[in-house]
C-alpha positions as YAML, in Angstrom:
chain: A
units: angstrom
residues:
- id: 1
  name: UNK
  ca: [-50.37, -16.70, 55.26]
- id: 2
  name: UNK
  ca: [-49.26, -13.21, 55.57]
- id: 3
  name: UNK
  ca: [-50.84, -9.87, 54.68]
- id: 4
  name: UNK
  ca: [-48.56, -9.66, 51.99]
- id: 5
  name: UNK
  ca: [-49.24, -12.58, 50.08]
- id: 6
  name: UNK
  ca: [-53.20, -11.16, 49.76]
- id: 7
  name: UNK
  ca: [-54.89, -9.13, 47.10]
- id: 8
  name: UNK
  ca: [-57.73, -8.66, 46.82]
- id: 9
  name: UNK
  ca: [-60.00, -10.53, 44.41]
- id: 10
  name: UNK
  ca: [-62.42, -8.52, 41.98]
- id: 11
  name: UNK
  ca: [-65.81, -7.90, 43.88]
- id: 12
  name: UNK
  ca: [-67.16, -6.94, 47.15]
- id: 13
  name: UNK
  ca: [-69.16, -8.46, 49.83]
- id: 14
  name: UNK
  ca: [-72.22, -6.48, 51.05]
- id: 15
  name: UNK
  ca: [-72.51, -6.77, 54.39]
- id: 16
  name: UNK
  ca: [-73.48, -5.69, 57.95]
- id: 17
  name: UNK
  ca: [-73.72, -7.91, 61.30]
- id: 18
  name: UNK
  ca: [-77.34, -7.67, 61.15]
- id: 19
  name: UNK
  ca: [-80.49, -8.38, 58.98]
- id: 20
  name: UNK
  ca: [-83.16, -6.35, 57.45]
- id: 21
  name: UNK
  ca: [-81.10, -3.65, 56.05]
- id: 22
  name: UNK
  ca: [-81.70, -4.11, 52.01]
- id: 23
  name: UNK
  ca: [-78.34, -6.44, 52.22]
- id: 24
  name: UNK
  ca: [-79.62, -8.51, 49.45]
- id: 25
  name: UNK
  ca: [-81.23, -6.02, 47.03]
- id: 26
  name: UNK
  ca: [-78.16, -3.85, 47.02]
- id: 27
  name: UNK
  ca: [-75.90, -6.54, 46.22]
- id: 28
  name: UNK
  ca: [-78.64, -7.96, 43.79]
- id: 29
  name: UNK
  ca: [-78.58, -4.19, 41.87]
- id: 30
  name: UNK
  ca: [-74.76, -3.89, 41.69]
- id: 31
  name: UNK
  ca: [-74.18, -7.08, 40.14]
- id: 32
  name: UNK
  ca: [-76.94, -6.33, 37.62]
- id: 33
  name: UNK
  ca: [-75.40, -3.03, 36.85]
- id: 34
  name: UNK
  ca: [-71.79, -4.77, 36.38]
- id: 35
  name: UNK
  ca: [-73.44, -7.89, 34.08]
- id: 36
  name: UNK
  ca: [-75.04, -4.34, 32.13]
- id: 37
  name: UNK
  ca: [-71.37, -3.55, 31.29]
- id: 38
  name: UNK
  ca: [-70.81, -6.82, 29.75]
- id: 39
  name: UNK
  ca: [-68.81, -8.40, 32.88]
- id: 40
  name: UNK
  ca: [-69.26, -12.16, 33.75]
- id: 41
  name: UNK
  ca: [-70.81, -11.28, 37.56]
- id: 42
  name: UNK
  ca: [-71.50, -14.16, 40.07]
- id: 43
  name: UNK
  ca: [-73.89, -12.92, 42.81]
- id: 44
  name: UNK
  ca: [-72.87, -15.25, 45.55]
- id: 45
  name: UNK
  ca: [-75.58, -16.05, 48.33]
- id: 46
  name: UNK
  ca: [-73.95, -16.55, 51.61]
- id: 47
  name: UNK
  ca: [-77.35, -16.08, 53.81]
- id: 48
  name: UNK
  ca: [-77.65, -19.18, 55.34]
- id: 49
  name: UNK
  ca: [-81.38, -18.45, 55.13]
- id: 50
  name: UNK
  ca: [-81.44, -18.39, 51.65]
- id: 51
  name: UNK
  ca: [-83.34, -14.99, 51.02]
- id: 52
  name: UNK
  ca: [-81.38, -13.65, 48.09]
- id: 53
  name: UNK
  ca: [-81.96, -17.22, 46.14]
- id: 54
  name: UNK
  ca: [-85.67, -18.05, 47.32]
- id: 55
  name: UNK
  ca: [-86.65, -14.66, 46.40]
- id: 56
  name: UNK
  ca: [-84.86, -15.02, 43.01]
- id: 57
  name: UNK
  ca: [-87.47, -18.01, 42.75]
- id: 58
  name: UNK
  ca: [-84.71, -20.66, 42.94]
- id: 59
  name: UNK
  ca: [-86.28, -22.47, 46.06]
- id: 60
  name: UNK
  ca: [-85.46, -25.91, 44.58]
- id: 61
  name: UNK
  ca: [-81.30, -24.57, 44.35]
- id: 62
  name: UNK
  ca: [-81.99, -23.69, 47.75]
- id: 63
  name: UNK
  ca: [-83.11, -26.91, 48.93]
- id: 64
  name: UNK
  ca: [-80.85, -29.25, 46.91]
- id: 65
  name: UNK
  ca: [-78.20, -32.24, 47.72]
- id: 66
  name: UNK
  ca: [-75.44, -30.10, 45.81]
- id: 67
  name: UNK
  ca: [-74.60, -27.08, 47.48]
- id: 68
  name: UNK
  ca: [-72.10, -24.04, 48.45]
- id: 69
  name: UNK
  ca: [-70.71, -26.21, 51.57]
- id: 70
  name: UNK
  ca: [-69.37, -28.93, 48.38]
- id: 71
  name: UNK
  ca: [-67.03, -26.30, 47.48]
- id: 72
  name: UNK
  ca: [-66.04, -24.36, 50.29]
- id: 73
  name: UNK
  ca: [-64.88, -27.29, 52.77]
- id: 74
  name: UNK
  ca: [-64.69, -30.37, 49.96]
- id: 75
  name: UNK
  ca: [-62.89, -28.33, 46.64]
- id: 76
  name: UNK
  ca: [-65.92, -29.49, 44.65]
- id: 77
  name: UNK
  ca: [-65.93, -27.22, 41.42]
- id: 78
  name: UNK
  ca: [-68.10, -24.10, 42.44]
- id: 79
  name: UNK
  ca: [-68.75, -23.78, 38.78]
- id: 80
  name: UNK
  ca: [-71.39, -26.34, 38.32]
- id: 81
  name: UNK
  ca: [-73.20, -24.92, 41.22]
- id: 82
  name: UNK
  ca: [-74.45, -21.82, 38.65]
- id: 83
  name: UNK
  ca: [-77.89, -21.13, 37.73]
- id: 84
  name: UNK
  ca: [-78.07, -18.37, 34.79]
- id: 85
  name: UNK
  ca: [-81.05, -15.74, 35.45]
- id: 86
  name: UNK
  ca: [-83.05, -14.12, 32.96]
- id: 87
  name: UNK
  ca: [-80.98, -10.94, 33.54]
- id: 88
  name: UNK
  ca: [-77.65, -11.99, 32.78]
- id: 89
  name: UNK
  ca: [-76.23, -12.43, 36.14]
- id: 90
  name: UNK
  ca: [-74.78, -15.94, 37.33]
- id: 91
  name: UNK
  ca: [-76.32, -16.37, 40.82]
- id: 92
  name: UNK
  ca: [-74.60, -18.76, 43.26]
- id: 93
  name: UNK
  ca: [-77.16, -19.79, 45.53]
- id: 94
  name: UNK
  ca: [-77.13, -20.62, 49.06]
- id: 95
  name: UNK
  ca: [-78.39, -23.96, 50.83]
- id: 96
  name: UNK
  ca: [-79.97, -25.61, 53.68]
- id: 97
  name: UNK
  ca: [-77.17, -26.71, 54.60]
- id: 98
  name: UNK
  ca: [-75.18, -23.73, 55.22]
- id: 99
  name: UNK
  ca: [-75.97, -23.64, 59.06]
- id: 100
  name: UNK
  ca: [-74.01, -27.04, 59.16]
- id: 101
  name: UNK
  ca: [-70.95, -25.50, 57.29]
- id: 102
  name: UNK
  ca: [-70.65, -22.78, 59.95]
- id: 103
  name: UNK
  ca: [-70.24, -25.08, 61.98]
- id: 104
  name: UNK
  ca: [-68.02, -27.44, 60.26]
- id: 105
  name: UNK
  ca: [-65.85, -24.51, 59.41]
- id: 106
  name: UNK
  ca: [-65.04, -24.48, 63.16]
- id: 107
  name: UNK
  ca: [-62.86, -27.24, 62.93]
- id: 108
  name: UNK
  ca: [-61.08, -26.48, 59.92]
- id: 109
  name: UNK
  ca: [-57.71, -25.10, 58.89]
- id: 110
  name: UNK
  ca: [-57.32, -21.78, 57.30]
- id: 111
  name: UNK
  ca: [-61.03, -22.00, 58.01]
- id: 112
  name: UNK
  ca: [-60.96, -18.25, 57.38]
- id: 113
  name: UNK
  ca: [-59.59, -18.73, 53.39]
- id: 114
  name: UNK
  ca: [-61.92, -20.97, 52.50]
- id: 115
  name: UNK
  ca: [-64.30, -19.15, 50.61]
- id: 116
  name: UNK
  ca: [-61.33, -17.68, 48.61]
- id: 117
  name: UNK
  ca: [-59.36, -20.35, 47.59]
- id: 118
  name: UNK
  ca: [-62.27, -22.51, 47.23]
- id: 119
  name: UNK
  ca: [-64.86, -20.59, 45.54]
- id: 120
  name: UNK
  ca: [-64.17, -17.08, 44.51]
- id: 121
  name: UNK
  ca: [-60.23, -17.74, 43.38]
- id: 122
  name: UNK
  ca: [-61.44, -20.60, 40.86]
- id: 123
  name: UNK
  ca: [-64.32, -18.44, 39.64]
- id: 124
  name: UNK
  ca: [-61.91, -15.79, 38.78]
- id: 125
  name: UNK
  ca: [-59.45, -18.39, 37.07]
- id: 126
  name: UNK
  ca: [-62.17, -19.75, 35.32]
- id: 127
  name: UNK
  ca: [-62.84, -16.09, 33.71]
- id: 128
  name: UNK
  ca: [-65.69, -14.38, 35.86]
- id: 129
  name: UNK
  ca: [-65.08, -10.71, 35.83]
- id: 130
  name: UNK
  ca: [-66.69, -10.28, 39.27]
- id: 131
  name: UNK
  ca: [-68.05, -11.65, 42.36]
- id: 132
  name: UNK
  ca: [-70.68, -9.98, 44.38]
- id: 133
  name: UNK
  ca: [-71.01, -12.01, 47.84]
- id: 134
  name: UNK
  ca: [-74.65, -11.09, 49.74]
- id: 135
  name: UNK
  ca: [-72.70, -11.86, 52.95]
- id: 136
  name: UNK
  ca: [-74.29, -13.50, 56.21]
- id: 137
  name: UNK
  ca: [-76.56, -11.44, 58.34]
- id: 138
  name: UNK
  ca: [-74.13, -12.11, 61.85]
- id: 139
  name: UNK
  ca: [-70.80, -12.38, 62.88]
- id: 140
  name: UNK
  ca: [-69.22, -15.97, 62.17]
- id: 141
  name: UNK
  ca: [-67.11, -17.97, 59.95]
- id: 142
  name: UNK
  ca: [-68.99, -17.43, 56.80]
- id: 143
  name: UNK
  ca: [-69.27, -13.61, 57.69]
- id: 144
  name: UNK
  ca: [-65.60, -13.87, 58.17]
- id: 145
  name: UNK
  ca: [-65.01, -15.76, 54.48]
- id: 146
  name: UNK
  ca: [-66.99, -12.87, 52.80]
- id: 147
  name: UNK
  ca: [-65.03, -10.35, 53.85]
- id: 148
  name: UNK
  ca: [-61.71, -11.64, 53.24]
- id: 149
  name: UNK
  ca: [-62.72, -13.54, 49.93]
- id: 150
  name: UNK
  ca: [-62.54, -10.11, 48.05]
- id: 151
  name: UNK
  ca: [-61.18, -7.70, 50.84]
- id: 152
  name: UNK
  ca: [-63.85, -4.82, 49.95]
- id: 153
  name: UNK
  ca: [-67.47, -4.12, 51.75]
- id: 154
  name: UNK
  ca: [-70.17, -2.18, 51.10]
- id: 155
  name: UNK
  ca: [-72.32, -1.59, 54.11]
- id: 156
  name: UNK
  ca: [-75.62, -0.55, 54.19]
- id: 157
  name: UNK
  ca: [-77.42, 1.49, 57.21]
- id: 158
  name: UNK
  ca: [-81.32, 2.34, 57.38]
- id: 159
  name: UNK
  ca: [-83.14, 4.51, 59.25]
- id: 160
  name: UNK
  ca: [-83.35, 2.62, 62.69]
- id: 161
  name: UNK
  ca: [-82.26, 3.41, 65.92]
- id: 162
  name: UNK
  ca: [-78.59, 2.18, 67.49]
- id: 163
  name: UNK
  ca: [-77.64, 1.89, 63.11]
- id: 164
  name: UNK
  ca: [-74.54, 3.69, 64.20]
- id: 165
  name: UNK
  ca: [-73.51, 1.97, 66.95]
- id: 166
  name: UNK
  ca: [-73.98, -1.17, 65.08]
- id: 167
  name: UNK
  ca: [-71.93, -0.21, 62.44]
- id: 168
  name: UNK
  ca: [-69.38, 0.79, 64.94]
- id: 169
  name: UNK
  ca: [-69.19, -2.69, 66.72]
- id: 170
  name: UNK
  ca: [-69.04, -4.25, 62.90]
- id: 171
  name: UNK
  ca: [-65.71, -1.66, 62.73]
- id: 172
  name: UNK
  ca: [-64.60, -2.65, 65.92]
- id: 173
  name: UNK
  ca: [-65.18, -6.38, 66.10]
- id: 174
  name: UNK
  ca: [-64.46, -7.44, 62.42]
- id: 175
  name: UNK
  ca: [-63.35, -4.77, 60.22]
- id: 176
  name: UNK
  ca: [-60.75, -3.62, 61.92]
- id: 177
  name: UNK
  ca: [-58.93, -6.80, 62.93]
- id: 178
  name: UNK
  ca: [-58.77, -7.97, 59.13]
- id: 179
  name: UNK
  ca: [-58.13, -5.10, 57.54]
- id: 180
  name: UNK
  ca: [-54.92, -4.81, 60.47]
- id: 181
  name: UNK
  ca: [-53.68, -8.56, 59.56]
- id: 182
  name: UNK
  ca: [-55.07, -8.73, 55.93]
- id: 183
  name: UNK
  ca: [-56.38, -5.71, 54.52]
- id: 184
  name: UNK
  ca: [-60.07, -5.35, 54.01]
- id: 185
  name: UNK
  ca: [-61.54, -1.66, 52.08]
- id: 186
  name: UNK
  ca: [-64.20, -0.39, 52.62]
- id: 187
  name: UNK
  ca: [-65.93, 1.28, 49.73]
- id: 188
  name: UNK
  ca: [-68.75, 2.95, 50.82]
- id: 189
  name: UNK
  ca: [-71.20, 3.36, 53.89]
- id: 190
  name: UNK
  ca: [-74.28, 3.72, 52.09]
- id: 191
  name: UNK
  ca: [-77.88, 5.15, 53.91]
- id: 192
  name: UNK
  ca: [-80.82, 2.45, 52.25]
- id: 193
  name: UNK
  ca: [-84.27, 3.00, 52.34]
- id: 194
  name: UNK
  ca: [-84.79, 6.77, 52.90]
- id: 195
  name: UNK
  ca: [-87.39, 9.26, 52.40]
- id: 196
  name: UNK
  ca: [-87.41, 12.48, 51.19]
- id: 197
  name: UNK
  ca: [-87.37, 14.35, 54.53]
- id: 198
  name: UNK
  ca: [-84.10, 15.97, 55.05]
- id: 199
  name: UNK
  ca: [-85.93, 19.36, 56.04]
- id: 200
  name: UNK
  ca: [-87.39, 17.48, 59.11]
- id: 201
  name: UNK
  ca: [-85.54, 16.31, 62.42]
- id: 202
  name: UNK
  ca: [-86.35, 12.48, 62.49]
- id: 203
  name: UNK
  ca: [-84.71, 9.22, 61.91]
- id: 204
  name: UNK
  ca: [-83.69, 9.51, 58.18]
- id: 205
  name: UNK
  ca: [-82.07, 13.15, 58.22]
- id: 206
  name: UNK
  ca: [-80.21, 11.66, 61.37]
- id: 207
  name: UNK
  ca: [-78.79, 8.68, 60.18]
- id: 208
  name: UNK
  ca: [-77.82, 10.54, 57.15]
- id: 209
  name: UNK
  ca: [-76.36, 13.75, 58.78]
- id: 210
  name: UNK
  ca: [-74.39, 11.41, 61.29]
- id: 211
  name: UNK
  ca: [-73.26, 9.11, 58.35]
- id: 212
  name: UNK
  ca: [-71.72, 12.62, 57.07]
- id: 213
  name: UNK
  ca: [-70.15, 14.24, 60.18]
- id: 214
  name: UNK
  ca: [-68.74, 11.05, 61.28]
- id: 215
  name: UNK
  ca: [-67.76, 8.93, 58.41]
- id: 216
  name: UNK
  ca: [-67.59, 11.55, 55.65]
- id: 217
  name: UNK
  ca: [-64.52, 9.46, 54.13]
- id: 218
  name: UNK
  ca: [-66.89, 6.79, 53.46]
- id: 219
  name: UNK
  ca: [-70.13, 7.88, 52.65]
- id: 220
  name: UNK
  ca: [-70.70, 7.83, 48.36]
- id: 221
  name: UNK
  ca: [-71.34, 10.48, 46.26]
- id: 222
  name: UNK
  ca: [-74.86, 10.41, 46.28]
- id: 223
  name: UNK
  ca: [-74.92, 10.81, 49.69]
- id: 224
  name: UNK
  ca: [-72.94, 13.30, 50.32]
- id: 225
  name: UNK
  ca: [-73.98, 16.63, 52.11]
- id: 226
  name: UNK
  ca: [-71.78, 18.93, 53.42]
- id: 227
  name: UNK
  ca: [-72.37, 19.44, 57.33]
- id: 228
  name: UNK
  ca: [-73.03, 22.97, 56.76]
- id: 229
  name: UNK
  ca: [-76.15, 22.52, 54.78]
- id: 230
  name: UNK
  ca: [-77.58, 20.59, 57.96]
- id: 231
  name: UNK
  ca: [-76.77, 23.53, 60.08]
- id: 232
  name: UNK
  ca: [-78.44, 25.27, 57.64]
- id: 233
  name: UNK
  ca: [-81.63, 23.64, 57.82]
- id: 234
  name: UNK
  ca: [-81.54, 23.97, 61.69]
- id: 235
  name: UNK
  ca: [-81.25, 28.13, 61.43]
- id: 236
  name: UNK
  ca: [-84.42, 29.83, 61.10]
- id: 237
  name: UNK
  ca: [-82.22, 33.13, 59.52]
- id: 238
  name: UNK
  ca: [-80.68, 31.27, 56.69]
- id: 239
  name: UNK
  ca: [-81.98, 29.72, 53.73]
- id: 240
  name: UNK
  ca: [-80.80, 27.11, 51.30]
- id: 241
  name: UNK
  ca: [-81.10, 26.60, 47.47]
- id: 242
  name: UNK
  ca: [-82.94, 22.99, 47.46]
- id: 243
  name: UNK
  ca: [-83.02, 20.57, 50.58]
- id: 244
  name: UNK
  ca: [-80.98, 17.82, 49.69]
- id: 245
  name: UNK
  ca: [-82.18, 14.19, 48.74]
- id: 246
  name: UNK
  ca: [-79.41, 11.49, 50.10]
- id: 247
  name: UNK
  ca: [-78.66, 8.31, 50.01]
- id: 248
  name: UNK
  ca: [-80.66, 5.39, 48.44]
- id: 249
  name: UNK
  ca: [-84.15, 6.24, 48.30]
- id: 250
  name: UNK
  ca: [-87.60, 4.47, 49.51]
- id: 251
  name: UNK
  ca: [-88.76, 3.18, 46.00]
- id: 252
  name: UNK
  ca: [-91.65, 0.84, 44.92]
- id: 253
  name: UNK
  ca: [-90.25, 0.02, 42.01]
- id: 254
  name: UNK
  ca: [-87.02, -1.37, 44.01]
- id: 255
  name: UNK
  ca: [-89.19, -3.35, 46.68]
- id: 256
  name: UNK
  ca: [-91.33, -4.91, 43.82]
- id: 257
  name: UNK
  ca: [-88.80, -5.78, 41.54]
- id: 258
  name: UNK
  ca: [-87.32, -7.85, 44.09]
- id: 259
  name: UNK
  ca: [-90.29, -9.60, 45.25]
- id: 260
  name: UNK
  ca: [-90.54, -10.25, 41.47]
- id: 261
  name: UNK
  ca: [-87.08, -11.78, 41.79]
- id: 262
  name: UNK
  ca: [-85.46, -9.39, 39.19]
- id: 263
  name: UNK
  ca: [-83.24, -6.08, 39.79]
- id: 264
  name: UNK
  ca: [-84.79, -2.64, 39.60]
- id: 265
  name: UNK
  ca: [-83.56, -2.14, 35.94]
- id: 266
  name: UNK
  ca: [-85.40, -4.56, 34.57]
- id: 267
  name: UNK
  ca: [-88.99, -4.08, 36.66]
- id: 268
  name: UNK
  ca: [-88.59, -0.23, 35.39]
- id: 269
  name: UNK
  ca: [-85.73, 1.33, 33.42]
- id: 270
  name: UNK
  ca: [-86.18, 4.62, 34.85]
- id: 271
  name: UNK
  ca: [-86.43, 4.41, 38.13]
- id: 272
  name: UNK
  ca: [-84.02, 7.09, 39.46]
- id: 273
  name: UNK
  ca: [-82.05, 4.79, 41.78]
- id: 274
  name: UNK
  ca: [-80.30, 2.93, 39.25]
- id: 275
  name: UNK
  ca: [-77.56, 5.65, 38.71]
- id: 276
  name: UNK
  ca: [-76.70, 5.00, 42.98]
- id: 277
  name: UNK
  ca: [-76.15, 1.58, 42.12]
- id: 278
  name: UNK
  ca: [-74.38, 2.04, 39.28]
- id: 279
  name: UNK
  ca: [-72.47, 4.33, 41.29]
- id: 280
  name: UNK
  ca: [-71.21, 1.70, 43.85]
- id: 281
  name: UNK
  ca: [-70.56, -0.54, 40.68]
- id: 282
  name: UNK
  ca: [-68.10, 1.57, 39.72]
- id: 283
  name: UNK
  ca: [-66.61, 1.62, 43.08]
- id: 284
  name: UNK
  ca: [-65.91, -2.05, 42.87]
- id: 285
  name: UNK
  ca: [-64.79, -1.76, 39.29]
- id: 286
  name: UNK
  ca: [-62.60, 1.11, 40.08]
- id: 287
  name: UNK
  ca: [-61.09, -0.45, 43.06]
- id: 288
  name: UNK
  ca: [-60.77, -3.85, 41.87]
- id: 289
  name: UNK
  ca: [-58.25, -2.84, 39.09]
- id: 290
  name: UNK
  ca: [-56.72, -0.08, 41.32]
...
C-alpha cells in the first residue's frame, strides 16, 4: 500500500520508546477532554503491561479470554471488547496476552496495518469520533501499529537525563521512516511533570529550554518560551516581567486522580492543568479534520 492511499484516521497515539514518562495519564486526560465535547472517544490500551486498564480498575478486562489480539490478527469485532467508564470515555483495554501478539505479528502480512484496518478503521465506521491509543512503552510491532493507525503522536518528555537524546533516536529510528513512506505528524512535544523552577539551572528549566531552542516547531503553546527569556534569566543586568511556568506541571491532583482511576477533571475541576490538556485535544481535533 502506498503513501497515497493513507489518511490519517481521527486520533493520536501518545507515545515515546520508553516508560515512566506520564504516557498513560496524558492520553487518559485528552480523551476525557474530547468525550467533554460530546465526541464518542475510545482510549485504546496498547501497553502490553496493562497499566492504563489496571489502574482504571479493570484488572478482570485485563486478564480475560477475549482480548485486543481477537481483533488485531483474527478481525474479531473490536466493538464488543468496550467497557464504558464512569466518565464517559470508552476504554479499550489491553491483555495478558499482548506479549504473544507481538510476537505473532512477526509473522504476519501487512503486519504493520493491522491495528488500522482491524481496530481503529471499524471503530471509526461504526461512528466513534476519536481514538486515543496509550501506545507501547518500546520499539516493536505494536509500537509500530500505533503510530500508523492514526498517523499523529504526541510525545511526552520529563525531567530526566539523556530525555533528548531519546527522543532523538524515537525521530531517528521510527518517526522518520514512517512519516517518509506513510506520513506520520507530530503534534506536539510536550515537557510532563515539571516544577515551578524555571529561575534555577537544573533538570526541568533544561529539558524545557532545550525542548524550545531545538524543537520550537513542536513544542505547544503552553510551553512555549521564547529563547531570549532564558538568556534573560542567565544575565545578572537584565530583568524579566514574571519567570515563566512551562509545560505540564507536577500536580497532586493529576497523580491522585489517576491512582483513583479517573482523569484530573473529575478528581478536581479546577485544577489548572486541564486547559494543557484541553489544549492538545484541540490539536487532535484540529488536525484530524484538517
Amino acid at each position: 500500500m502506498s503513501a497515497d492511499e493513507f489518511e490519517g484516521l481521527p486520533g493520536a497515539a501518545v507515545s515515546l520508546l520508553k516508560g515512566g514518562v506520564g504516557k498513560s495519564t496524558i492520553a487518559l486526560n485528552i480523551a476525557d477532554r474530547l468525550a467533554a465535547r460530546g465526541y464518542e472517544t475510545v482510549l485504546l490500551d496498547l501497553d502490553k503491561d496493562g497499566h492504563m486498564t489496571t489502574q482504571l480498575g479493570y484488572d478482570d478486562a485485563y486478564d480475560r479470554d477475549a482480548n485486543l489480539g481477537d481483533a488485531l490478527i483474527d478481525g474479531e469485532d473490536p466493538e464488543d471488547l468496550l467497557i464504558e467508564t464512569d466518565f464517559g470515555v470508552h476504554l479499550l483495554p489491553s491483555s495478558n496476552e499482548l506479549e504473544n501478539v507481538e510476537t505473532r505479528l512477526k509473522d504476519e502480512r501487512f503486519a504493520d496495518v493491522k491495528l488500522r484496518r482491524n481496530v481503529v478503521d471499524p471503530l471509526i465506521q461504526n461512528g466513534y469520533d476519536y481514538v486515543i491509543i496509550d501506545a507501547a512503552g518500546g520499539r516493536g510491532k505494536l509500537s509500530d501499529n500505533a503510530l500508523i493507525a492514526v498517523q499523529r503522536v504526541i510525545i511526552p518528555l520529563i525531567p530526566r537525563a539523556g530525555s533528548i537524546n531519546g527522543l532523538n533516536k524515537m525521530i531517528e529510528r521510527q518517526i522518520s521512516p514512517i512519516r517518509q513512506n506513510i506520513g506520520l505528524d507530530i503534534l506536539a512535544v510536550t515537557p510532563n511533570m515539571i516544577r515551578e523552577t524555571m529561575g534555577q539551572r537544573n533538570e526541568h528549566r533544561t529539558l524545557v529550554e532545550n525542548l524550545n531552542r531545538e524543537f520550537g516547531s513542536f513544542v505547544p503553546e503552553y510551553a512555549r518560551v521564547d529563547p531570549e527569556i532564558f538568556d534573560a534569566l542567565d544575565d545578572s543586568g537584565r530583568t524579566i516581567d514574571s519567570i515563566p511556568k512551562p509545560g505540564i506541571r507536577e500536580r497532586t491532583a493529576i497523580s491522585r486522580a489517576f491512582k483513583q482511576g479517573m482523569p484530573v477533571s473529575e478528581f478536581d475541576e479546577d485544577c489548572d492543568q486541564i486547559p494543557n490538556f484541553d489544549h492538545l485535544a484541540d490539536l487532535v481535533e484540529e488536525h484530524s479534520h484538517a
